[in-house]
C-alpha positions in Angstrom: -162.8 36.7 -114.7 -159.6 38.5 -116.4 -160.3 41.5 -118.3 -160.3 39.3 -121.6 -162.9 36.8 -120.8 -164.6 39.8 -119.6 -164.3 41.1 -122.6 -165.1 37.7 -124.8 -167.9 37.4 -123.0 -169.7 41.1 -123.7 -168.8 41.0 -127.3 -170.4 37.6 -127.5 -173.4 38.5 -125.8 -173.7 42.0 -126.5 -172.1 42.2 -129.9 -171.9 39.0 -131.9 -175.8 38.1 -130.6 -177.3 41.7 -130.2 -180.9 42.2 -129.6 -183.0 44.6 -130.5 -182.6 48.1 -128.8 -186.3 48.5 -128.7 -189.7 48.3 -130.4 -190.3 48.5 -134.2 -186.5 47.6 -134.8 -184.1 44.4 -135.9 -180.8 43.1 -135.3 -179.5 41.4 -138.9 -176.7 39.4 -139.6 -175.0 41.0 -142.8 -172.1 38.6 -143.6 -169.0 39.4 -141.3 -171.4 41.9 -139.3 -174.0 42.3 -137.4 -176.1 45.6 -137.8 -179.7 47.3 -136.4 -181.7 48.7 -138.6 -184.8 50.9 -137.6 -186.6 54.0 -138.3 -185.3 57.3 -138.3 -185.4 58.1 -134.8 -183.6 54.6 -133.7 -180.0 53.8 -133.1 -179.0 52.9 -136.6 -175.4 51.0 -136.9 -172.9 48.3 -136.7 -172.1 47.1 -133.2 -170.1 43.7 -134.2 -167.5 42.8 -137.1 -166.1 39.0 -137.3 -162.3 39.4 -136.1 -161.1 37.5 -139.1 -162.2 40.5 -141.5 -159.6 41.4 -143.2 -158.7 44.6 -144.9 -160.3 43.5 -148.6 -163.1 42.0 -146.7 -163.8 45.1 -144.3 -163.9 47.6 -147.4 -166.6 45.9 -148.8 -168.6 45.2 -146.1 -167.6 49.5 -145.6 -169.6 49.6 -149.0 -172.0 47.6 -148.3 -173.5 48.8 -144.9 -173.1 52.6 -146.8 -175.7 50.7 -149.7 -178.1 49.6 -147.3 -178.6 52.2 -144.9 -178.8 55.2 -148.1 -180.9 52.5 -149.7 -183.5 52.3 -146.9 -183.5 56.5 -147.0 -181.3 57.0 -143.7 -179.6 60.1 -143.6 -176.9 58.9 -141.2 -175.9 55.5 -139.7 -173.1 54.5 -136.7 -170.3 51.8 -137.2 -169.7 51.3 -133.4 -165.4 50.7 -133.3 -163.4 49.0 -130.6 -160.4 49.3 -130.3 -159.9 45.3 -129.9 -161.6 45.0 -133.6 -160.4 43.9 -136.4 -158.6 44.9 -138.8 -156.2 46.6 -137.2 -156.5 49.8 -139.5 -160.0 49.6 -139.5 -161.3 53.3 -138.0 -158.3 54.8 -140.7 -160.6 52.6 -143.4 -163.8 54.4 -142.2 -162.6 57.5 -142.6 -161.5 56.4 -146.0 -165.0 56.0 -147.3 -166.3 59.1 -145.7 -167.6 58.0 -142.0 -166.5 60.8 -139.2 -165.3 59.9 -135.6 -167.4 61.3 -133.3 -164.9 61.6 -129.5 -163.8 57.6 -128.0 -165.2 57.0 -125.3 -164.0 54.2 -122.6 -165.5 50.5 -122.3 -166.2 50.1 -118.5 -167.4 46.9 -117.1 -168.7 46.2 -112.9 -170.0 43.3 -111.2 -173.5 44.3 -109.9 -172.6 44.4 -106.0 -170.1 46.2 -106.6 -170.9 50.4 -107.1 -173.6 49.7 -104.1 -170.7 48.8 -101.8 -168.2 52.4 -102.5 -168.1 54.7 -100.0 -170.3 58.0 -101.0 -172.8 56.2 -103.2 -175.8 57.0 -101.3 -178.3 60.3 -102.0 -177.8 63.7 -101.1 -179.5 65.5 -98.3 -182.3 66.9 -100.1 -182.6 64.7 -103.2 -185.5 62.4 -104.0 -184.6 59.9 -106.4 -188.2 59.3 -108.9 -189.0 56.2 -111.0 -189.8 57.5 -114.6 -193.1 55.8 -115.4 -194.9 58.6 -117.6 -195.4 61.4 -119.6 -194.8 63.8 -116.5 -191.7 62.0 -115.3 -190.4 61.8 -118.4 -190.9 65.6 -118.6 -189.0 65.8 -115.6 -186.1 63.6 -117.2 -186.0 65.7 -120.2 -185.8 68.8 -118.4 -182.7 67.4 -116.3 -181.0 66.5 -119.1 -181.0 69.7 -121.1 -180.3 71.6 -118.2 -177.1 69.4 -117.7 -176.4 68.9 -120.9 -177.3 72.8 -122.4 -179.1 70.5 -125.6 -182.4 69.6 -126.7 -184.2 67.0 -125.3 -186.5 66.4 -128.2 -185.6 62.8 -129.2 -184.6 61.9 -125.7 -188.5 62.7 -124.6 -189.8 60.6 -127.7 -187.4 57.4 -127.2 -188.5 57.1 -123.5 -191.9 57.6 -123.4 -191.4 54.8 -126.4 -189.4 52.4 -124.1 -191.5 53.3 -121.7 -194.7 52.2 -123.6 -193.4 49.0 -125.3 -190.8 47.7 -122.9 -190.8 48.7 -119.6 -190.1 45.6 -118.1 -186.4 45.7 -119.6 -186.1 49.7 -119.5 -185.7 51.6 -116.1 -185.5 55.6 -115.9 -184.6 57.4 -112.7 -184.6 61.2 -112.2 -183.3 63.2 -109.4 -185.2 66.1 -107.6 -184.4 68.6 -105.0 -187.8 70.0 -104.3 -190.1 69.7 -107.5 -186.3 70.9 -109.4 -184.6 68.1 -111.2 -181.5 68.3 -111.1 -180.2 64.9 -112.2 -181.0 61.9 -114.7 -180.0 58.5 -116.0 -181.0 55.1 -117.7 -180.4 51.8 -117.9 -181.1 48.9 -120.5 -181.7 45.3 -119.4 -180.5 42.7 -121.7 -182.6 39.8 -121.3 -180.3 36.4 -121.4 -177.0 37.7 -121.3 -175.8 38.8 -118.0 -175.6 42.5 -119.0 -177.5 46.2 -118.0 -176.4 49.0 -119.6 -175.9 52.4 -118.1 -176.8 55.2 -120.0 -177.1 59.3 -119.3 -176.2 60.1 -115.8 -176.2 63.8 -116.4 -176.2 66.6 -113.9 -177.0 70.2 -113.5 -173.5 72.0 -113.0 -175.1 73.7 -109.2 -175.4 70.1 -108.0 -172.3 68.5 -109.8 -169.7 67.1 -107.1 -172.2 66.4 -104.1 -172.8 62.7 -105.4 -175.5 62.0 -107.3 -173.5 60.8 -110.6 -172.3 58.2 -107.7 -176.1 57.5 -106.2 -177.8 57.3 -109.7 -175.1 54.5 -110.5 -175.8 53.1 -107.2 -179.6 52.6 -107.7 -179.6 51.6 -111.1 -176.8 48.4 -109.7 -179.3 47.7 -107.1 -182.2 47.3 -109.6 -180.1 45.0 -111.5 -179.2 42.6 -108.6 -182.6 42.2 -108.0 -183.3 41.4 -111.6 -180.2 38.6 -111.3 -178.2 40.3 -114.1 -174.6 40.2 -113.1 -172.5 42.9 -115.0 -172.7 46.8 -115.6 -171.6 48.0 -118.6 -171.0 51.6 -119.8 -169.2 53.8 -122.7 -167.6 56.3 -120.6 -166.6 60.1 -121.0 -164.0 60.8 -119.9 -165.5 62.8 -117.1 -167.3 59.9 -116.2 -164.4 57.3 -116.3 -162.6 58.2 -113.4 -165.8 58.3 -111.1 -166.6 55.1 -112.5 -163.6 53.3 -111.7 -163.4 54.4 -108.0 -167.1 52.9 -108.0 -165.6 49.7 -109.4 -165.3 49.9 -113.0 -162.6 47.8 -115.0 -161.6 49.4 -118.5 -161.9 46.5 -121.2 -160.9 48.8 -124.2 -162.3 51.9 -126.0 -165.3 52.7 -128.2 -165.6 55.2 -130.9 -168.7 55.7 -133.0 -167.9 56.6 -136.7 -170.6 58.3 -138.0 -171.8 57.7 -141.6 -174.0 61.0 -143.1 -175.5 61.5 -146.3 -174.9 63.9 -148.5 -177.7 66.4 -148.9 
């Protein structure tokens, strides 16, 4: 496919027709958008806007979502923005009514096969890779990821033991141990029906950053796809992590910027 279709194709199936991210939450179609609503500790936001909106049309639909989400008690929501969306002046119209840009980050799309086949995406000497399955690997997870990421890994523990216990069949958690130390962590979402996984995390302690196991955690989580028959990889890349993914096989389709909606107190 060209970047385009490739690009039609996830906002069709990934956007336009979103499903759920989860237990206990719903995908709505509100007008010229498409939004998830959940409880407090759930992605809340708008991942898809009808490219026909226009700029009366996207104000109000601005107001609206603002309404709903204050309305149900929310103390902060996401407007997910591409930069193929519609209107053009759309993120400046955000902004406008009070939502803050949190840093783009780049829309990267793989077939399956196609991280497994790059040079260097095997595991370290010394590193077990660890199917999360329960409370003590996802203590292990949790641990990786504030180690790598110096931040608290409060919700993280609660949305995967959640996944975990609700949908594990379209959820899959990997951490990486050198000895009983983890060291490294990632995720990935399956979207039943559409083609697409998701890749998510892939954070690593800064003493075992550069030896491969951003590279090997991709690696895996491609493998357990293929054998699952989905046929693309999709992630929003830092832009630490855009590089790496692109020698892996990555194409960029666009960027994403979440503008974040918060309450006032």
């Amino acid at each position: 496919m060209r970047p385009t279709e490739t690009r039609d194709l996830f906002d069709r199936a990934m956007r336009e027709h979103a499903r759920p991210e989860g237990p206990g939450v719903r995908v709505e179609r509100a007008g010229p958008l498409v939004r998830q609503v959940g409880g407090p500790e759930d992605w809340n936001g708008v991942v898809w806007s009808d490219p026909a909106l226009d700029a009366a049309g996207a104000d109000a639909a601005i107001r609206a979502q603002i309404e709903h989400y204050t309305a149900l008690g929310h103390e902060e929501f996401e407007w997910k923005l591409y930069s193929h969306d519609r209107p053009a002046d759309l993120g400046d119209r955000l902004r406008a009514a009070g939502f803050v840009p949190d840093p783009p980050e780049t829309l990267l799309v793989a077939p399956v096969e196609a991280p497994a086949s790059r040079p260097g995406s095997g595991v370290p000497e010394g590193v077990v890779l660890r199917p999360v399955t329960d409370a003590a690997g996802v203590e292990l997870m949790a641990r990786a990821h504030e180690r790598a990421f110096g931040t608290d890994a409060g919700r993280l523990r609660r949305q995967v033991l959640a996944r975990l216990e609700q949908a594990g069949d379209d959820f899959v958690a990997i951490v990486a141990t050198a000895g009983e130390e983890p060291v490294s962590s990632a995720r990935m979402e399956l979207y039943p029906g559409t083609g697409f996984a998701g890749l998510w995390g892939g954070g690593t302690v800064a003493e075992w950053r550069g030896r491969g196991l951003y590279r090997a955690l991709v690696a895996h989580r491609a493998a357990v796809a293929a054998e699952r028959g989905y046929r693309y990889l999709q992630v929003d890349a830092s832009d630490l992590s855009a590089p790496i993914l692109a020698r892996l096989g990555f194409s960029a389709l666009g960027t994403t910027t979440p503008y974040v909606y918060r309450a006032a107190r």
